[in-house]
Structure formats: C-alpha cells, structure tokens
N, C-alpha and C positions, 0 to 999 in steps of 0.2 A: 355867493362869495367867489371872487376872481380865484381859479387853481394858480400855485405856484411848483405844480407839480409838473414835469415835462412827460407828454404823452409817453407810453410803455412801446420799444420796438414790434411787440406782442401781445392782446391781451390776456388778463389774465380770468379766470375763471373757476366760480366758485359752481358745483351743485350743492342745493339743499335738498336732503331727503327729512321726512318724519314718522311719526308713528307704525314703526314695521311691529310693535307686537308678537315678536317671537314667543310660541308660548310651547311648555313640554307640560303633559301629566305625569307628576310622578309618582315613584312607585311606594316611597318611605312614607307611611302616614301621618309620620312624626311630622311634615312639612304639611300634612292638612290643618291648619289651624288660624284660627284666630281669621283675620279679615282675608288669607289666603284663602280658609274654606269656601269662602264666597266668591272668591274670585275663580277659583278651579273649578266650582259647581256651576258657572258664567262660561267660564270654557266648554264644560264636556256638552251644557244644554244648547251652546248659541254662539260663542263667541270662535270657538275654534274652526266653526265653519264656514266664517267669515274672512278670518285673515289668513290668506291663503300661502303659508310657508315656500310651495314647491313653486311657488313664480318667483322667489329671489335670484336665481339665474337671470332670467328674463330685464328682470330690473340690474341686474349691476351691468349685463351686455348693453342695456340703453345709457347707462354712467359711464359706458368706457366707451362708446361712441361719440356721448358727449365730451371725451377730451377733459376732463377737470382736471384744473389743478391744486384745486382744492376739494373735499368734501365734507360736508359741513352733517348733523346727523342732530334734530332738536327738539330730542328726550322719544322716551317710548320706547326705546330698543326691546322691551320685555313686559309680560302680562301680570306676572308676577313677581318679578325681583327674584327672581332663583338663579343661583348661579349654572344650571345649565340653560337655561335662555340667554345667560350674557356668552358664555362661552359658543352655544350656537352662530349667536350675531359676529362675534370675535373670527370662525371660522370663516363664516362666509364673505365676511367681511376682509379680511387675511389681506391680502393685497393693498389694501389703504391704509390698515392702521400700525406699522410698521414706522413710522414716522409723523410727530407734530406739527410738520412741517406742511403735511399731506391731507389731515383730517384733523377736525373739533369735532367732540362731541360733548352735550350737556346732557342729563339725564330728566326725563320725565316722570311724571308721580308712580308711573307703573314700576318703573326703576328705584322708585322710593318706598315700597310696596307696604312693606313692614317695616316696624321697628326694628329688630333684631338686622333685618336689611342694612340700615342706618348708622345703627350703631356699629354693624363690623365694619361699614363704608365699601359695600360688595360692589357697586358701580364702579369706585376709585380704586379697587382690589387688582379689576380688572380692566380698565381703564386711565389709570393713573394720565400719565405722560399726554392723555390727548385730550386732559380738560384741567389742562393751569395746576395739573401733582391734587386736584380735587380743591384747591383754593380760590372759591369765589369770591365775588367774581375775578378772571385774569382776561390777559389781553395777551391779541398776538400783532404783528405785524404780518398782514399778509403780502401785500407788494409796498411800493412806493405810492404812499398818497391814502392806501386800505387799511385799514384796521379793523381789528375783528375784538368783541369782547363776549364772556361768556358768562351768565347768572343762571342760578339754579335758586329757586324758590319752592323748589317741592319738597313737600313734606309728606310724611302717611299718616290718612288722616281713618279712621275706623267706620265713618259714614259715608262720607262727600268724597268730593277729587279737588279740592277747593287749595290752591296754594297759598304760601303767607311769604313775604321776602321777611330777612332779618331785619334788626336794626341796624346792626356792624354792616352785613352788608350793601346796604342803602348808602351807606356814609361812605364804603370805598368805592361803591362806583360814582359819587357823589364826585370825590376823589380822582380816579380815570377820566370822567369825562371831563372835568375843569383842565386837566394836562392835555388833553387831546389837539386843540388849535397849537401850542404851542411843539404839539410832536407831526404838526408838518401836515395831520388828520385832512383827507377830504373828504372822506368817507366812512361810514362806521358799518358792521355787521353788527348788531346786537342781537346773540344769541340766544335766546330764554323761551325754556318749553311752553309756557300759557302766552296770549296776549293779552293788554290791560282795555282793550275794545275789539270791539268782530263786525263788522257790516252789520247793518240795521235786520237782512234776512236770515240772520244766526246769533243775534244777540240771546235768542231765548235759548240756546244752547250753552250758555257762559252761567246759565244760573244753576247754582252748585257747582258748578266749574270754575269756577271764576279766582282771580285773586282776591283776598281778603283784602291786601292793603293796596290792591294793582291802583287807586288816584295817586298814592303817594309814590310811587314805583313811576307812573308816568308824568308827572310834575317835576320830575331832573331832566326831560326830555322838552318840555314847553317852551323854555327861551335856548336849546342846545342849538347853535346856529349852524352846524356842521350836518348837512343829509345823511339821515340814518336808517338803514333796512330794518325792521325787526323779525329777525326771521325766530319762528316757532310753528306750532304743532299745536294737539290737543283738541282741539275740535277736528273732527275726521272730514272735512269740508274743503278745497283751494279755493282760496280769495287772495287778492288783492285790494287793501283798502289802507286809503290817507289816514292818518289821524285826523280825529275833529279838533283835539284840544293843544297839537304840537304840531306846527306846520311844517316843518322838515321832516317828519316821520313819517315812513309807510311800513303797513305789515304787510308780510310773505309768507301766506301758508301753502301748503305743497300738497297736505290733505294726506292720507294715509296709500302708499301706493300699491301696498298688496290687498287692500278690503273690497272682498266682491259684490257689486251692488248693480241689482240685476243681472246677475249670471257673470260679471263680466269684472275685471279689475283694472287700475288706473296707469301703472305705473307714473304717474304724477311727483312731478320733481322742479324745483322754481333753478334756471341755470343764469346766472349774474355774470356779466363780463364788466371787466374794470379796463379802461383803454389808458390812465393818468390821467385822467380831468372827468372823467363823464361813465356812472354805473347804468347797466343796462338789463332789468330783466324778463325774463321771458320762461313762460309755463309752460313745461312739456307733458305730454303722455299720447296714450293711445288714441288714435283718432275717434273713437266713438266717445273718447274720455272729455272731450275740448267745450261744451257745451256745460260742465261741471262747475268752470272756473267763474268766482263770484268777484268781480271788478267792480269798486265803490271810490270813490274821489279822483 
C-alpha cells in the first residue's frame, strides 16, 4: 500500500524488551499459597537461578544506547504477580515510565498470577497510565503513520500458562482495526504477551502455552491490509517469523534478556525504526547471544 505519509525529519524508535521475571521470596506465608506455592517452590529450586536480576543495569545501559523513543515491555514483568516484583521492575525501570508517551506495557500471565492478583487489578495498580488506565485493548499513536495497540489475554490459570482473549475484547479490537486505514495507519505495533503461531522449531513449546482461542484472535489479522508487527514474549526464545495465515503480519520475539543459558545471558531486545513510510527491525544483544535468533519467512 502506496504511504501517504511524508518521511519523519528523524526516525523514530521503538525498543521491545520481554519476559524480565523479576522475582522476590517473601517473607509472609500468608502469600505462600494456592498456585503461588508452586511457583515460589519453581523459584527457590530452579527458576531463581536462572533469571538473573543483577544484569538489569547492564540491560537498560544497552536501552539507553540504543536511543529509544519508545519502550515497549510484553508481559512478564514478574514471577509471581506480587507487588513487590512490580514495584521492583517500577524502580529499575524509573526513568521510562514516568510518561505514556515514553513506554507501553501489557502484562503477561506471570503478571496475571493469581486470582486475587486480578481481582484487585495489581498490574493496573501499578501501572495504570502506561497500558490504555488497564482498558483493553487501547491504542496509541506513536509518530505520524505508527500506531501502537495493546491486548492482554491473560488470565491465571491453576495448571497451564494457556491464555484465552475475551469476547468483548475481540469485538473492540475488531473495532480498532477496521478504523485504522481510515486514521492515516501505515503501521501497526500490536502488543500482546502470547503469539497465535511460533516457527515450526518452537511450535512444541506453545503446547500448554498457547492461546485457547489464538485462530480466532489471528483471523482479524488475515485480510488486515496494513503491515503489522506482533511484538510479544512468552516463549523464552527470539525469533522472527511471517505468518502463515496473514500475510502482512510478522512476530517479534526478543526472548527473555536476563535468562542465563550456558553460564551466559542475552540482553536480547528487537529495536524497530519508523522513517514515515518504511519499519525496520533489527535484534540486538551480546555477541555470543546472535546465533540464538530463530529467522523463519
């Protein structure tokens, strides 16, 4: 589709980060329960030693090298939905989310952890203002010609990590996207922690991970004629991959950037430049990290 949009004097630039996993033990027992026990008992035996907290310096010094002017953050902030893992990420994070102008974030199922999570809405507690006041899905205009939109389809589930989109919210991004051509759109961010497909070499990782209803979720995407990123998270992997079933669509996973694997971590981040006519992106991290990235369509 010819742009009617006129190149940007500058461009503009998104980073996507995902799955950082902040995680605390705490001290109150009263918070050991139900599907947390399990997840805190995933911490102390295995999981804690993996995602490694003390490189988040590390990783925001390579975020502020790279210049963004946007930072995009999709789902996962936390292991288990406590509000001192969101306050953690909150701190370290200080610098970016002071402004929605600045950063989106959607929340992933570890963010969705619990019930009682959910119910008091502790992601939008503390995050309010930099995902749509918690009204999925919302959109932003990021520059002239970008747009950004943002769904959360997680839910906590007491067995699986399996997310389900609503009905309501199917019908308004049903809604968004049909206004999109006519709001000038050349571009879309579509925000959302799961993907509704993974390269053929991590499909078997989407089982029990998966969306429930992710055909129906990527069936508003099939005839969407506007090029659209799906940036998300969730599986601990970076790929790049087309869709099979929407040809305008690619996912942009980033893969988790503090999880050490082989002694070693990724800082792993997808950085997007928008020029007004033409997105560009490109996967960064540590050079021993570059061999990781799974490139399919």
């Amino acid at each position: 589709m010819p742009s009617s949009t006129p190149p940007l004097e500058t461009s503009y630039r998104v980073v996507h980060i995902s799955d950082l996993h902040l995680w605390r033990i705490p001290a109150n027992p009263l918070l050991w329960r139900g599907k947390r026990l399990l997840g805190l008992s995933n911490l102390v035996l295995r999981r804690g030693r993996r995602f490694r907290r003390e490189a988040l310096p590390e990783l925001l010094a390579e975020i502020e090298r790279d210049s963004a002017d946007h930072l995009v953050v999709s789902g996962d902030l936390t292991t288990t939905s406590l509000d001192l893992e969101f306050e953690d990420f909150g701190k370290a994070f200080d610098g970016w989310l002071g402004d929605p102008s600045r950063a989106t974030l959607v929340p992933g199922n570890h963010d969705r952890y619990t019930r009682p999570a959910v119910r008091e809405r502790v992601f939008e507690r503390h995050f309010s203002p930099l995902c749509g006041e918690g009204d999925f899905p919302f959109r932003k205009e990021l520059a002239p010609g970008l747009a950004l939109i943002g769904f959360d389809p997680c839910r906590p589930n007491p067995f699986s990590a399996r997310g389900e989109a609503p009905g309501e919210a199917l019908a308004s991004l049903t809604r968004l996207l049909g206004e999109e051509r006519s709001r000038g759109t050349q571009a879309l961010l579509f925000v959302c922690h799961y993907p509704a497909e993974a390269p053929a070499k991590h499909r078997r990782h989407l089982k029990g991970h998966d969306l429930v209803n992710g055909e129906e979720l990527l069936a508003l995407f099939q005839g969407f004629p506007i090029p659209t990123w799906w940036l998300h998270g969730h599986i601990h992997h970076p790929w790049s991959h087309r869709s099979r079933l929407a040809p305008n669509l690619t996912y942009l996973n980033p893969g988790s950037p503090i999880l050490r694997r082989e002694g070693k971590i990724s800082l792993g981040r997808w950085v997007l430049d928008w020029d007004g006519r033409e997105l560009r992106a490109e996967w960064r991290s540590l050079p021993h990290s570059a061999s990781e990235l799974e490139s399919e369509g």
